[in-house]
N, C-alpha and C positions, 0 to 999 in steps of 0.2 A: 343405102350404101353410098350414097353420093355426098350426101350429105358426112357420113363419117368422113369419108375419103376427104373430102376440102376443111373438114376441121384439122384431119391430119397434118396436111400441109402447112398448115397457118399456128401449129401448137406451137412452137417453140417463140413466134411473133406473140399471139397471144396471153404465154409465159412470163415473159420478158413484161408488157403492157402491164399486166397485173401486179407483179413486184413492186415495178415503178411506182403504180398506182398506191399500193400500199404500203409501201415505205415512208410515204409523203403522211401516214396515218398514225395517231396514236397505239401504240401494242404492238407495234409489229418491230421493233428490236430486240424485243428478247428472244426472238430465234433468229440464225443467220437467216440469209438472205437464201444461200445455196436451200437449204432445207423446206424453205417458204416455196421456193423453186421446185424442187418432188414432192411437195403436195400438191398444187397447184397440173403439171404433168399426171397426177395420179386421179386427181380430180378428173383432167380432162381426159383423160385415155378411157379410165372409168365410164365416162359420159360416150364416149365413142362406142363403147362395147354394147351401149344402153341400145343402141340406134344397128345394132346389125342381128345376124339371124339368132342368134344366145341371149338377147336382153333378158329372157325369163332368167337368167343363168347370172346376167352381170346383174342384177335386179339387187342381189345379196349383197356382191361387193361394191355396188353404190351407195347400197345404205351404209353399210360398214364404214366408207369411206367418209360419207359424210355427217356419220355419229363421230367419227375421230375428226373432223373438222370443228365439228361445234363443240367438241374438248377442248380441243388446243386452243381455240377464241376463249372458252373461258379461264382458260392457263395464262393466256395471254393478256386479260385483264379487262375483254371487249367486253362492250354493254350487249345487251339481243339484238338491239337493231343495228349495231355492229356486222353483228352475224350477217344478219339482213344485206346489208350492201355490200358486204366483199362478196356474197355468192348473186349477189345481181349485177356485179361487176362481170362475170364470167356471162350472165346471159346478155348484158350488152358488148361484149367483145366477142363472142357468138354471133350474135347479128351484124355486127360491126365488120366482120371478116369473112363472114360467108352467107350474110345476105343476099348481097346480090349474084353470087350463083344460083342461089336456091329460089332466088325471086324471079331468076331466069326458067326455070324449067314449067312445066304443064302448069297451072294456074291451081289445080287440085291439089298433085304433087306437095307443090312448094308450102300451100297451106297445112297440109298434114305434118309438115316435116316441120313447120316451125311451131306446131300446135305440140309436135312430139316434143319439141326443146323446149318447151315452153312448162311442161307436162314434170318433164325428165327435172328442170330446174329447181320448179316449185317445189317437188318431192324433198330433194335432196334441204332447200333450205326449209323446209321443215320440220326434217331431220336432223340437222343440225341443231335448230333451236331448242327443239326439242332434249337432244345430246348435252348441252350447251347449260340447259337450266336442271339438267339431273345432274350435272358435273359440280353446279354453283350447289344447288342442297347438298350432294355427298360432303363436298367440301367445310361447308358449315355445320355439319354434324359430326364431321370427322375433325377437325379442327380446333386447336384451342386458338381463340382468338388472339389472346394476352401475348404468344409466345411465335407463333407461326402464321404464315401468309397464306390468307384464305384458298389461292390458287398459288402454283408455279410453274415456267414454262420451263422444262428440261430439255436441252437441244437433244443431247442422248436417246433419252426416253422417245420421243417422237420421233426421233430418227430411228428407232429400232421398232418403233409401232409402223411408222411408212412400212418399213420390208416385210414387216407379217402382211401386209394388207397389197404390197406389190408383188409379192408372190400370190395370192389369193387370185389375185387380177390374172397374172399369165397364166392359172387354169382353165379360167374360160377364155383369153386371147388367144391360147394354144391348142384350141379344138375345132378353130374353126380356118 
C-alpha cells in the first residue's frame, strides 16, 4: 500500500513527464494531448489498484486497459517496439519517482514491491503487443488497401473507449 500511496502522489508529475516524452515521438499527434493525458492516468491508477488488496480484481481492467493501449499504438501508426518503449517509459518514471522511497523501506519489502512493478509492467506490455498485432491483422483483413488507411486514430472513439474502461476501474476503486 505504500508503494501505491507514493505513486499516487507523483501521478499527475509523472503524467505530465510522459506527454512530454511522447510528444517529442513520432504518432503521437494524431490524438490531443488531453486524451494522451487519461490514458496515461488510467494506465497509472489501473497499475495502483494492481498493487492493493483487489489486484485479483484490477487483474481484469489492467488487461483491458492495456489491450486498449496497444490499439490505439497501432491506430496511431506505432511500430511493436514502439509499443515497447512508451510502456517502459512508465516503468522508468516509476523508479524514477518512487524508488527511492521504496528503496528506503525493509530491504525484503522494497525488493518485493519493485519485483511487483516489475511483474505488473511486463504483463501489461505484453498485452499490449499483443492487443497491438491483432489490431494490425484485423485491420489488413478488413481493409481495402487501394482506398482506406490500414489504421486510424479517432480522438472520439478512444475518448469514449477511455470511459467504458474508467468506469470499469471505479468498480474495483470503489470497493475498497
Amino acid at each position: 500500500m505504500a508503494a501505491a500511496k507514493a505513486i499516487r502522489e507523483v501521478r499527475e508529475v509523472m503524467v505530465t513527464e510522459w506527454a512530454d516524452w511522447l510528444s517529442d515521438r513520432a504518432g503521437s499527434r494524431s490524438i490531443p494531448r488531453e486524451i494522451v493525458e487519461r490514458e496515461f492516468r488510467l494506465l497509472i491508477d489501473s497499475l495502483i489498484e494492481m498493487l492493493g488488496p483487489l489486484r485479483a480484481e484490477a487483474k481484469m481492467v489492467w488487461l483491458h486497459v492495456t489491450e486498449h493501449y496497444g490499439r490505439t499504438a497501432a491506430a496511431r501508426g506505432l511500430a511493436a517496439g514502439e509499443v515497447v518503449d512508451e510502456l517502459q517509459q512508465l516503468r522508468y518514471l516509476l523508479f524514477k519517482h518512487i524508488g527511492a522511497s521504496v528503496s528506503a523501506m525493509r530491504p525484503r519489502r522494497a525488493v518485493t514491491i519493485f519485483l511487483r512493478l516489475n511483474g505488473i509492467v511486463d504483463r501489461g506490455i505484453a498485452t499490449a503487443v499483443v492487443s497491438y498485432t491483432d489490431a494490425l491483422v484485423a485491420s489488413l483483413l478488413m481493409t481495402d488497401r487501394a482506398t482506406q488507411p490500414l489504421t486510424e486514430a479517432n480522438a472520439e472513439d478512444v475518448s469514449r473507449q477511455l470511459e467504458a474502461l474508467e468506469a470499469e476501474l471505479v468498480t474495483v476503486s470503489d470497493r475498497h
